[in-house]
C-alpha positions, -999 to 999 in steps of 0.1 A, spaced: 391 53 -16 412 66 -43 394 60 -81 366 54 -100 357 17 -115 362 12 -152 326 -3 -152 312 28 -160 326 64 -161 304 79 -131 301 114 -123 307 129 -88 281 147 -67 271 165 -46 271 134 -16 307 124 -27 329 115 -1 346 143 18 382 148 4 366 137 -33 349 174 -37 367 186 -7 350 222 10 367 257 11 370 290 32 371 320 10 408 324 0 423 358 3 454 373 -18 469 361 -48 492 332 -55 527 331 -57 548 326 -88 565 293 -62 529 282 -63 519 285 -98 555 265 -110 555 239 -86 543 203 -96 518 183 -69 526 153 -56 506 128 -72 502 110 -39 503 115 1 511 82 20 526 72 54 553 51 29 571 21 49 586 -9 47 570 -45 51 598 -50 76 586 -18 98 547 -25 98 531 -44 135 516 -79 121 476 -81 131 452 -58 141 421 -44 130 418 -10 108 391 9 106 384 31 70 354 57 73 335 53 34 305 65 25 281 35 30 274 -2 19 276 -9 -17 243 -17 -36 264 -52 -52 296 -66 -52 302 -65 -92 320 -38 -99 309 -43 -137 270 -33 -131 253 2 -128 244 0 -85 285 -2 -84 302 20 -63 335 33 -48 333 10 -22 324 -20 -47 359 -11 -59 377 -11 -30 366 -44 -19 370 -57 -56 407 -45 -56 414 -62 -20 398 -94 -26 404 -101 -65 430 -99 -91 438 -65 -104 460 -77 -135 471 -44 -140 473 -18 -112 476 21 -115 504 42 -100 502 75 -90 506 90 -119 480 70 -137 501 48 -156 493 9 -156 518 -15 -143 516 -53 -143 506 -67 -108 532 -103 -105 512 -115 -79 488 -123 -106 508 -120 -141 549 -135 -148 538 -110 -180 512 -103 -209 528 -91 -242 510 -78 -275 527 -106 -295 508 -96 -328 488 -69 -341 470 -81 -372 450 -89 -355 462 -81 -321 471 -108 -300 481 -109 -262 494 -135 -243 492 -136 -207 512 -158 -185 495 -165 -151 517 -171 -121 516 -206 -115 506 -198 -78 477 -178 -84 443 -199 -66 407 -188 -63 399 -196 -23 384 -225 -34 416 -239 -43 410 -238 -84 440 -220 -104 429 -189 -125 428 -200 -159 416 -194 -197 377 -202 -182 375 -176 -161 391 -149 -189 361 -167 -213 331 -165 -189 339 -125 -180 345 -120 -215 314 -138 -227 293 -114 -196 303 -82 -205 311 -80 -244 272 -72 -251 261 -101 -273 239 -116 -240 213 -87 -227 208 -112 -202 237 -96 -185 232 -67 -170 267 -53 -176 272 -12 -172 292 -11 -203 311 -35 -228 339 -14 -237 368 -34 -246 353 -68 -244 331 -56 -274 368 -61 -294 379 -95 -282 368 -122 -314 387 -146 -291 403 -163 -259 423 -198 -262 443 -215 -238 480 -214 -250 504 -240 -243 495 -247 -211 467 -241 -184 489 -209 -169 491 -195 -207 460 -170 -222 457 -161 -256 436 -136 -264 429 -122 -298 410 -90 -309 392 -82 -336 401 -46 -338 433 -27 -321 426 -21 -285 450 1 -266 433 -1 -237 435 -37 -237 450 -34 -204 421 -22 -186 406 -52 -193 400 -86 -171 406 -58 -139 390 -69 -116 388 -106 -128 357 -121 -113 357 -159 -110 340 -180 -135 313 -188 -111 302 -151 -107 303 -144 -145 296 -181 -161 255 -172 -158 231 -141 -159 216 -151 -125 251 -149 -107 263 -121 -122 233 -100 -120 225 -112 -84 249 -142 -69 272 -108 -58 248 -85 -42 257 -95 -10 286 -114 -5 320 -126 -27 321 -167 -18 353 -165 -40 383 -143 -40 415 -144 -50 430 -113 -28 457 -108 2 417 -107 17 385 -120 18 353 -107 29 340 -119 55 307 -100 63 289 -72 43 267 -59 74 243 -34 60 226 -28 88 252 -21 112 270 -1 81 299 -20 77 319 -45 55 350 -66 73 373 -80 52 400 -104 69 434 -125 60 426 -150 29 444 -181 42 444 -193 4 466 -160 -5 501 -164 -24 517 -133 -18 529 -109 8 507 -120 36 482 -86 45 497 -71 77 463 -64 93 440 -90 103 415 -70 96 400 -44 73 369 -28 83 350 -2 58 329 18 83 298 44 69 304 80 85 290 108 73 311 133 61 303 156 89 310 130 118 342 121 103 364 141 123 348 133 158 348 95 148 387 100 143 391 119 180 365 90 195 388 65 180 361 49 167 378 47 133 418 51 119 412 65 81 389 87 68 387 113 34 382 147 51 364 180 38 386 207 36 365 229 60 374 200 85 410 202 86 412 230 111 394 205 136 419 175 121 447 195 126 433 198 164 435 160 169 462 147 192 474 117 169 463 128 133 475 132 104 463 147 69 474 138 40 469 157 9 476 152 -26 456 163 -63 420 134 -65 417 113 -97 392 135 -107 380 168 -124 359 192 -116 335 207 -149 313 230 -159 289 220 -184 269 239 -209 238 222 -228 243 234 -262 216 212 -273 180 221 -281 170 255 -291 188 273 -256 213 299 -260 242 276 -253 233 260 -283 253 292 -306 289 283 -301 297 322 -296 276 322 -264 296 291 -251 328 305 -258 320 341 -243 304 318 -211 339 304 -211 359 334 -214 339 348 -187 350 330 -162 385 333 -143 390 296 -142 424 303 -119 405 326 -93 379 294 -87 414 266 -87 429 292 -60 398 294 -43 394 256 -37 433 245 -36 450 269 -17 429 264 16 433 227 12 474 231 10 477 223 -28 496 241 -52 468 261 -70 466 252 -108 437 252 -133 431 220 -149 438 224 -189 428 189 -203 393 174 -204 411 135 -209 445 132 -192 447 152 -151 472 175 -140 489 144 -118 493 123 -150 519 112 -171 512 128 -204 494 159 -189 492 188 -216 473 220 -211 452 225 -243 429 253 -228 447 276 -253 421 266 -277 392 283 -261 411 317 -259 423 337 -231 397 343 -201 387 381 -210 358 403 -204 363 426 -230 363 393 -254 334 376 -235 312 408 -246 324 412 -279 312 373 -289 277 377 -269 271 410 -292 279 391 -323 262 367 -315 232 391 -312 224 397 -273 231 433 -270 239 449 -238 206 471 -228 195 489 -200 212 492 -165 190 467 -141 206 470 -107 233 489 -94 262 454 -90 253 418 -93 226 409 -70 216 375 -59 179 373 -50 169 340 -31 134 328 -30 119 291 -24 121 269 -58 94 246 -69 92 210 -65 110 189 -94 90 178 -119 88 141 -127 121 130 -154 116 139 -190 137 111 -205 115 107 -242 111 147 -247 151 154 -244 174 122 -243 171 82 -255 164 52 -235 204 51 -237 212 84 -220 186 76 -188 204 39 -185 237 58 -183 221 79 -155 212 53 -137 249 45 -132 255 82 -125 247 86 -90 270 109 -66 293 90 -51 274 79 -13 242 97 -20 226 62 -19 192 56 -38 169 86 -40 134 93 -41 117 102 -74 89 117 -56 109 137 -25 134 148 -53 134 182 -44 147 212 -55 166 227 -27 170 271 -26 167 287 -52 193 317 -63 191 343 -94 220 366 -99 212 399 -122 239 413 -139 244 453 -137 236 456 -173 212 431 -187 218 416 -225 186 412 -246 181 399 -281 159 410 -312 128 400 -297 136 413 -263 143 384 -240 169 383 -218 199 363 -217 191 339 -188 212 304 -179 197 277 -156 226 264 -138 222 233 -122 243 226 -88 240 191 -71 229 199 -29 250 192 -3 283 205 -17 299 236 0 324 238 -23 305 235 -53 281 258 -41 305 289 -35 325 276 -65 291 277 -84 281 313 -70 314 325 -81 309 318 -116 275 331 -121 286 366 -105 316 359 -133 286 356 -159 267 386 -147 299 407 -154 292 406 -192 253 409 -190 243 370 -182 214 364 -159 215 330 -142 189 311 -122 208 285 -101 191 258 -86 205 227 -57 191 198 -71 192 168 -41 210 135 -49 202 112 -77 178 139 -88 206 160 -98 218 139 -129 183 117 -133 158 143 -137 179 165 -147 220 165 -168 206 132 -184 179 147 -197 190 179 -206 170 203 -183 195 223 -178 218 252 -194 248 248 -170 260 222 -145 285 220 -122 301 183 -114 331 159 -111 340 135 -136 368 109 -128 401 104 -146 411 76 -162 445 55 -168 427 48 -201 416 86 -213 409 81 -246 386 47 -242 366 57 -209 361 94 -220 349 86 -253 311 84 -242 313 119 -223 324 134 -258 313 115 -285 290 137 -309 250 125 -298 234 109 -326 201 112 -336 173 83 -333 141 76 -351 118 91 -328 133 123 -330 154 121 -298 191 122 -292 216 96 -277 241 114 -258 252 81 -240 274 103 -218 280 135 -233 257 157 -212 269 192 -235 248 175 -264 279 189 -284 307 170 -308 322 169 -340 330 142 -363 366 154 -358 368 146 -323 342 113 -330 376 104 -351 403 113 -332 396 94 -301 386 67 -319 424 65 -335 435 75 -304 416 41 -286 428 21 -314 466 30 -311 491 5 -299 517 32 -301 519 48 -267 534 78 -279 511 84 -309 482 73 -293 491 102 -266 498 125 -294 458 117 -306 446 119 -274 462 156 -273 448 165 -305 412 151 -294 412 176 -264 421 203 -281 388 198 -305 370 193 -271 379 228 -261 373 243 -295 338 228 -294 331 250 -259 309 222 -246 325 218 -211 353 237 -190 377 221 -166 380 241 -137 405 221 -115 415 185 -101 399 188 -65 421 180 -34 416 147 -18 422 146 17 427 118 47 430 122 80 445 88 95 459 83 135 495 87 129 506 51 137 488 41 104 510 36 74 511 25 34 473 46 36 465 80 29 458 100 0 468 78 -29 451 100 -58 456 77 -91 472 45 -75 457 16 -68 464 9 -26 489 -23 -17 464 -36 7 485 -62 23 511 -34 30 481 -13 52 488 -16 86 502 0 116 539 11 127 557 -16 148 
């Protein structure tokens, strides 16, 4: 709907919803300087007052499918875990569209740092705030979600404990609506934490957080509640909670609906549902619809290409990454994707804070200027010379790829990079097959001119795309004929589904990959395990926890860590700057752009659309009096 949970930093796909990775048609001419200078909005909503919105009905909100559980702090969780999470439980801090936490009152008077050695924060509850059951939050549900997800219980099965790892403590203050909790390290994130707050009854025991949720959310603590998760049928309805405090929800009901992406548009002209995240090749057909609306606006998310310089590939010499990076016209592939969609066409220069954010800096500088000339110079340095003519331009030859072999998890990553995996699928590509993982069609560009080394081979990249993605395939195509302009051969193969990252990014059977990674309100904590430098275990193997490049630095290791451990907005924003720039340097991965997300909604539907970074005001979603 409009981010990623904090569970778990989770890539996106190939399968992710249209409007995440939204589809192009092939742009033609060149930007203008109005283009280029003007800022995005950060978000696209039908904005209007409480006063202006029809009380009751029932709205209906095309996602991607069912989620796999209801706790949005294990690996099956999904976008659609978090939306119901965020309409049915307390969000203590929210996100607005520029990615910037704000304290939600329905749920907090305030939480101050009060001390910082060791930290402290104290969090005053409002005094109204109930579970449905008709118990007050309080200091033992802050204890029993502290207790689940801060690692010391592996009976837990908790995606990650970052954050909770660094609380040594949580007392009630001086009465039951006061929290104290104390850290035993500086946590600038601290805010992230307790969001979503589960009730002490889903996290006071292994069996109810691991499986009690699965299914159903018996207490919430929302505008709504759930009322049925039909997985059959495809749909989750979530209605008024009587027990709620606040605004009273406008709608009577909220009904998440599966669609394909592809039946999206016709489901809106049926009227068989009112919202719905659109590719871009749909919005001629959107724009069509009697009634419709689209509404555009930059997604909380990035777009990457990754190159494996780990192992004994070519990637792995530093000169060959930076000369794959100066290869490529980075603003060619933004206009490519943006313009179409009816965004202002920028590249994305920051691996840890978006375009749309507060605190955006383009470090990209650090890489060097995208140049040919350049590109070749660092690939004959680095000793691939440029031979013999092979073919008269850049040719892509197609021919039927082999069946995936099964995951090589022990040869090329640790038991913790394939657990991260695991919590990496595409966004609504639903559980895969090992056995039907499939490679789809097969493509190999040759470069005019091929480049050889000492002993004659030729320099040849797999590239790795995830199926099902029009955009990325183009996007993906573009950059390889990019690569065969300074001599790189590249043999790109569509990887299906949960295949994509599994069998393959996790494990490092690949030279380059092409995916989305979410942004984060908390850059320098959530990114830390796509960047961190791998480390080396006793068995030979690496543990890249995240950090599919296989490539960091101790500088960078550092950096972020100061930057996580900052109370000092402004300095911690200065580390976080400094961080990225290393990231660059290192020529591990490559921003290419923040993709467009984009809803189509019947125009009488308002306070929904595209929100990008904020997190939605459910009880304002309704429909225009």
């Amino acid at each position: 709907m409009h981010r990623t949970p904090r569970a778990g930093r989770r890539a996106v796909g190939a399968a992710a919803a249209a409007g995440v990775i939204a589809a192009a048609t092939l742009a033609t001419g060149c930007s203008s300087s109005s283009d280029s200078d003007r800022e995005p909005a950060a978000i696209d909503i039908a904005a209007t007052s409480r006063a202006a919105v029809h009380d009751g009905g029932t709205l209906r909100w095309a996602v991607d499918g069912m989620p796999d559980t209801l706790n949005a702090f294990q690996d099956g969780a999904d976008q659609q875990t978090q939306t119901i999470a965020e309409a049915t439980l307390p969000t203590l801090f929210t996100v607005d569209g520029h990615g910037r936490p704000q304290r939600d009152g329905d749920y907090l008077a305030s939480a101050d740092v009060t001390g910082s050695a060791p930290q402290t924060v104290v969090y005053h509850l409002n005094p109204k705030a109930v579970w449905s059951n008709g118990r007050h939050l309080g200091v033992s549900d802050f204890t029993a979600q502290w207790k689940a997800l801060n690692g010391d219980d592996t009976d837990f099965y908790s995606a990650h404990n970052t954050g909770y790892d660094r609380v040594s403590k949580i007392q009630r203050g001086k009465d039951a609506r006061e929290i104290k909790v104390t850290f035993s390290k500086p946590t600038a994130a601290w805010q992230s934490l307790f969001s979503p707050l589960y009730p002490r009854e889903v996290t006071g025991s292994p069996n109810a957080f691991n499986e009690g949720v699965r299914d159903e959310l018996p207490v919430s603590a929302g505008p709504f509640a759930l009322q049925d998760l039909d997985t059959d049928n495809g749909t989750a309805t979530l209605v008024r909670n009587r027990h709620w405090w606040g605004d009273r929800a406008k709608l009577r009901r909220l009904v998440l609906t599966a669609v394909p992406g592809d039946r999206r548009v016709a489901a809106l002209k049926a009227k068989r549902v009112d919202v719905a995240a659109i590719d871009a090749t749909e919005l001629p057909a959107a724009g069509r619809i009697g009634g419709v609306a689209v509404r555009k606006a930059p997604g909380a998310e990035y777009t990457q290409l990754t190159l494996n310089g780990g192992g004994s590939g070519p990637l792995a010499d530093e000169r060959v990454r930076k000369a794959v990076a100066r290869a490529i016209d980075r603003r060619q592939l933004a206009e490519y994707v943006l313009r179409p969609a009816g965004l202002p066409v920028r590249t994305l220069g920051n691996h840890l804070v978006l375009g749309s954010q507060f605190g955006y800096q383009d470090n990209s500088s650090a890489i060097g200027r995208p140049s040919v000339r350049s590109a070749q110079a660092l690939l004959t340095e680095a000793g691939w010379q440029q031979g013999r003519t092979a073919l008269a331009s850049p040719t892509a030859n197609k021919a039927a790829a082999p069946q995936a072999s099964r995951p090589r998890v022990a040869a090329s990553a640790s038991g913790s990079a394939a657990a991260s995996a695991s919590a990496l699928r595409p966004a609504g590509s639903g559980q895969a097959d090992v056995a039907g993982a499939a490679k789809g069609e097969s493509t190999v560009v040759e470069p005019t001119a091929v480049r050889t080394n000492a002993t004659g081979n030729q320099l040849t990249l797999r590239f790795m795309l995830p199926a099902g993605s029009p955009t990325l395939d183009a996007v993906g195509d573009r950059i390889a004929h990019m690569l065969a302009g300074v001599g790189v051969r590249t043999e790109m193969d569509k990887v299906k589904d949960d295949s994509f990252f599994r069998d393959h990014v996790a494990t490092g059977d690949f030279d380059l990959a092409l995916y989305s990674w979410p942004g984060s309100a908390f850059p320098a904590d959530d990114a830390r395990p796509v960047y961190l430098k791998p480390l080396p275990q006793t068995d030979g193997s690496l543990d890249v926890r995240q950090n599919y490049s296989r490539v960091g630095t101790d500088q960078i290791d550092q950096l972020l860590d100061r930057a996580a451990g900052q109370l000092d907005a402004r300095k911690a924003r200065g580390l976080t700057q400094q961080a990225d720039a290393r990231i660059w340097a290192a020529a591990g991965s490559i921003p290419l752009y923040q993709p467009p997300q984009l809803v189509a909604e019947r125009s009488d539907v308002v306070n929904a659309g595209a929100f990008g970074f904020r997190t939605p005001r459910f009880q304002d979603i309704g429909f225009r009096r």
